[in-house]
N, C-alpha and C positions, 0 to 999 in steps of 0.2 A: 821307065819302070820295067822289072824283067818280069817277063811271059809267066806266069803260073808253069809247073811241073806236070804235064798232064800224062806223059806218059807213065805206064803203073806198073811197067816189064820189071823194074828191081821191087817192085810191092810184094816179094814173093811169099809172103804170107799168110796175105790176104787172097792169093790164091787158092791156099788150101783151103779156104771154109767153103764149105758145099752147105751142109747143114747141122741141127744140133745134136741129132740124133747120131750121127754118123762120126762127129765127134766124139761124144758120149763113147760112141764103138772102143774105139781107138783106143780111147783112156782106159778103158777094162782091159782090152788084148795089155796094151802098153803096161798096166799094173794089178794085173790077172791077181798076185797075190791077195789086191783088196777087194775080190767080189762078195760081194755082203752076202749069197748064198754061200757061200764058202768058208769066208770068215768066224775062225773061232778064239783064237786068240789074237793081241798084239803085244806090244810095249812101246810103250808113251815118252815121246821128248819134248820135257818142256810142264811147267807146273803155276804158271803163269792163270788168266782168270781162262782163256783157250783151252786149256790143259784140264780144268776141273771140270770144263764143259763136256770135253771130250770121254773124260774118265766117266761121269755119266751116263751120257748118251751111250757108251759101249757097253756096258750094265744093263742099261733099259734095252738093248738089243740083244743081249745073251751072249756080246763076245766076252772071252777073258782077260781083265787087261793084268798080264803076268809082271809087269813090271811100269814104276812110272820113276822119272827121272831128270831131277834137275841139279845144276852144280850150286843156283842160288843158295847161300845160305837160309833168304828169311823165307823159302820156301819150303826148304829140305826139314827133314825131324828124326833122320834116322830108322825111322818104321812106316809109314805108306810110301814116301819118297826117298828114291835112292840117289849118290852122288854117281856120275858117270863113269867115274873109276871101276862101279859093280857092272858096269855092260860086258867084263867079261866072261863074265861066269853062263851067257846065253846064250843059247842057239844060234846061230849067226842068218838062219834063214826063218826066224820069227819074224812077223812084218811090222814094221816101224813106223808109226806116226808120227811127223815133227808138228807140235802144237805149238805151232809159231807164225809169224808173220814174216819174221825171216829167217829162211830157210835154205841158202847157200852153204856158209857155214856147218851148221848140223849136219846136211846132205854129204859135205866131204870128207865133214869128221865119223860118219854111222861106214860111210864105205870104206876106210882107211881103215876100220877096226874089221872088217868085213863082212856086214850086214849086207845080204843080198837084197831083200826088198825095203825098198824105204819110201817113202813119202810126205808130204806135206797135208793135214789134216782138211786141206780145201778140195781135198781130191773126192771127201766123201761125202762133202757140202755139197758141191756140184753135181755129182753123178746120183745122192741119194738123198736130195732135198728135204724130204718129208719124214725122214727120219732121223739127219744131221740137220737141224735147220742153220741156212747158211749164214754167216756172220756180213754183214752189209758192203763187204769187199768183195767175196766172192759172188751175192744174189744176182741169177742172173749172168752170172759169168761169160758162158759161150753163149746164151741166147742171146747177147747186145753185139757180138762178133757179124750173127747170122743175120739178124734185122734192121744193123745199121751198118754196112759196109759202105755202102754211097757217102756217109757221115766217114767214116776214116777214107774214104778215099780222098775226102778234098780237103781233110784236115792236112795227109801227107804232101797234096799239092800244094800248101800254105805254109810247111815250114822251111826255113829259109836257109837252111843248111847239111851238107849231105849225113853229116854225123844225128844230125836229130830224124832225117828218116831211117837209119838206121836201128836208131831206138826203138825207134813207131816197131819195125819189122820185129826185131826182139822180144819188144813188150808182147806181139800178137803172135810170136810162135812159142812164149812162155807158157801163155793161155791154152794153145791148144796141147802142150806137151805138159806141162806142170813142173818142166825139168828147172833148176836152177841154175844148173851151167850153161846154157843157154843165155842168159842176163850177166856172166858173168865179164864177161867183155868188156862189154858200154858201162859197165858201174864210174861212175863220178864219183870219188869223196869228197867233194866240193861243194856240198847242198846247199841249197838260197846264194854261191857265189859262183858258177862253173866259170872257167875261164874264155874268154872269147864273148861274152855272151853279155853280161853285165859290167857296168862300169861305173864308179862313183865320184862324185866332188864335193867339197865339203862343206856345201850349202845344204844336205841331203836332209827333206823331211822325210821322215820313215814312218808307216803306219805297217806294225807287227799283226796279225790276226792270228791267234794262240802264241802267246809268248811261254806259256809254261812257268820256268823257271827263270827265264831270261837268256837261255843257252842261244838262241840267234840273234838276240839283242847285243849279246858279250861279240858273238862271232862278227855282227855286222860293226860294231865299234873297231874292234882291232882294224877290222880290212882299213875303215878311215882312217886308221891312225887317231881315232878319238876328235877327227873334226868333223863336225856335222851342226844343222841348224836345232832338229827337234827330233824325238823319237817319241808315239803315243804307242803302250805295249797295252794288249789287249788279253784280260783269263778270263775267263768266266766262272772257273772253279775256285769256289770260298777257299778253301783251304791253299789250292795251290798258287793261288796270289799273294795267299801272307809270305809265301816263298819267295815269290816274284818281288814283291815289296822289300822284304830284307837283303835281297841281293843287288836291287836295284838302289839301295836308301842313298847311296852315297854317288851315286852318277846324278850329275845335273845335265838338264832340258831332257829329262828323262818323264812322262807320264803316266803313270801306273794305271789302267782302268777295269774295274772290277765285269766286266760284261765280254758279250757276245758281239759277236759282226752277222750281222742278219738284213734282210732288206727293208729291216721297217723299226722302229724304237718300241719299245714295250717289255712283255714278258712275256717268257717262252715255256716250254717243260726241261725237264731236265736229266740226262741220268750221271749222275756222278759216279767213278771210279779213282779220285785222287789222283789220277797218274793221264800219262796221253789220251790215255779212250774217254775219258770225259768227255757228252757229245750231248747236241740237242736233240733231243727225240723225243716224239708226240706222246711217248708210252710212259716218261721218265716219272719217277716221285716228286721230283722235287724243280723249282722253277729259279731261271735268271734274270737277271735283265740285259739286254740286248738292244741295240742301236747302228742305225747305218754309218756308213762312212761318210756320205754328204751329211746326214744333221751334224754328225759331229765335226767335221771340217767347214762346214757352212760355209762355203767358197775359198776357205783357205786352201792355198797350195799344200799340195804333195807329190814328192816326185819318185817314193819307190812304195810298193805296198805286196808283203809276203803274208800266203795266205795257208795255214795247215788248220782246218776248223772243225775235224771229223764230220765232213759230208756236208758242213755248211757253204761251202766255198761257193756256189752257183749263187744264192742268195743274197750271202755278202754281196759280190761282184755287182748284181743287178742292185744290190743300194747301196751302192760306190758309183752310179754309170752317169750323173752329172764329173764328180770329180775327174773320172777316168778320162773323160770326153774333153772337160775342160784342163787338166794338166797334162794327161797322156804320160803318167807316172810310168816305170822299170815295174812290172809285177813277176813273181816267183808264186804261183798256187799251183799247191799241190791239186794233184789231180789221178786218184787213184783210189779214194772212200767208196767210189761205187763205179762196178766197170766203167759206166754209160760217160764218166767226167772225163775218160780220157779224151774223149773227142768233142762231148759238149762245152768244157770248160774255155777251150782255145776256140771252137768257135763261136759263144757267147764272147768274145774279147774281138774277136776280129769284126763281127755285127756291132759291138759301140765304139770300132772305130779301124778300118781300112787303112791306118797308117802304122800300125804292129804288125813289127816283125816276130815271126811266133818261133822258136824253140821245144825241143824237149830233152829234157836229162832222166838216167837213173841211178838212184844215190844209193840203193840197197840192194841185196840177193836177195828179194824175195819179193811179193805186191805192194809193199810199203815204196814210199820217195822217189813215186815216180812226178816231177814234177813238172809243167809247163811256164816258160818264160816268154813273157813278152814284152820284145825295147821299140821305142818310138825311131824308125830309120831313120831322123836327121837326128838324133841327138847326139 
């Protein structure tokens, strides 16, 4: 067995956190343009459910938002929202919010036109909490840097390859910078498949955790070549399973199930948005039904299990930790809905079982896809 990594000399990231506040610092020098004393106007990228938020909250604070801007059409209407094409008729040094979760792209496209100040809308969640309330990505942000640094240190001595502490270091100077070319390096387009990392045969039971539309279900079939034992795909949102269902109707040892992966069966709250951010939450309208992965596998094998559940992931896992224990399945969960997952998720995995090898990938410019993989070393 090789030695744990204990030396922390390339952790250089995790050097720079001193504390929160001092952070905090930084990010004001570093984007002076958005000191909320200061702030009077902006313009808005992005029209998304982020974007309406944002336009708000900059109203109820008395900034101007002089422009908002999306190229979606079933966003756009030609009079509150403009298409990007009109960015040039602007100041180039009005300051720029991207109301997005990713924020590469936008970032290279606002400087290529030559917006001097730009940003990602989490910069105001973080630094002005109580007047942007932060979206459950960001809450917490740099405080879980400050308070759980012992926790990413031995997460980085536990991944089993130099390109994923690389990540780690990435992921944690993203955080303190907000920059997005910083992430742009390590991006994987290879999500739920990165190369090196996972490997399939075509005995393969798959349990999906948010399958959406079926888009990883389709991506994991091709990688097989369409040989596999089972696949159980998991929505929980009414509407976006009758999607999942008609796209799925015609693939056999395909399972379609109407529910949540949670640690326990029953029902839960709910809030629905039709789209990705459908999430469980204590506050929601409306309720689902929900089940672990052991009752529903009841001892049956499985040997891969992908987990995207907006912020359920911890939960699932702990009601998967018979099966996990007893198959020691390939898992891909994400691990990025709430700071705190990057480091709890992979060490809840390696606590139900010391013979995972842990990984990490990033599939996006932005806090999205960042995900954690862990393979069984003899398999």
């Amino acid at each position: 067995m090789k030695k744990r990594i204990t030396n922390y000399n390339n952790f250089t990231s995790l050097s720079k956190i001193t504390s929160a506040r001092k952070i905090k610092t930084q990010l004001k020098k570093r984007y002076s343009a958005f000191n909320l004393e200061k702030l009077s106007r902006v313009l808005i990228l992005g029209a998304a459910e982020e974007g309406a938020r944002l336009v708000k909250l900059c109203r109820k604070n008395g900034i101007k938002v002089v422009a908002w801007v999306d190229d979606d059409p079933k966003r756009t209407n030609g009079k509150t929202i403009l298409a990007s094409k009109a960015l040039h008729r602007f100041d180039r040094n009005i300051p720029v919010l991207i109301a997005s979760h990713r924020i590469l792209g936008a970032t290279k496209f606002l400087r290529k036109l030559g917006f001097k100040n730009t940003v990602s809308f989490a910069l105001l969640q973080i630094l002005y909490p109580k007047k942007f309330i932060p979206h459950m990505f960001y809450r917490n942000w740099i405080e879980d840097l400050v308070a759980h640094k012992i926790h990413y240190k031995k997460f980085f001595s536990l991944l089993k390859d130099s390109n994923s502490r690389r990540v780690l270091n990435k992921l944690i100077e993203f955080r303190l910078t907000l920059d997005p070319s910083v992430i742009e390096p390590i991006i994987d387009k290879n999500l739920y498949q990165p190369r090196g990392i996972l490997s399939f045969r075509n005995n393969e039971i798959y349990v999906d955790g948010g399958s959406y539309d079926g888009d990883s279900v389709r991506s994991f079939i091709k990688k097989v070549k369409n040989k596999y034992e089972k696949i159980l795909a998991f929505e929980p949102d009414k509407i976006i399973y009758k999607k999942l269902v008609r796209k799925m109707n015609l693939k056999r040892k395909i399972e379609c199930l109407n529910q949540g992966l949670f640690n326990k069966s029953g029902k839960v709250n709910f809030s629905t948005t039709s789209n990705r951010a459908s999430l469980i939450d204590s506050g929601g309208t409306s309720s689902i039904n929900v089940a672990s992965i052991d009752s529903i596998l009841n001892g049956n094998r499985v040997s891969f299990i992908k987990m995207n559940i907006e912020g359920a992931e911890i939960n699932a896992l702990k009601g998967a930790k018979k099966s996990i224990k007893q198959w020691l399945p390939k898992m891909a969960i994400s691990c990025y809905h709430r700071p705190s997952d990057l480091w709890q998720i992979p060490l809840l995995i390696r606590k139900m079982s010391k013979k995972y090898n842990l990984y990490l990938r990033q599939h996006d410019g932005g806090v999205i896809e960042s995900v954690c993989y862990a393979t069984y070393q003899n398999y």
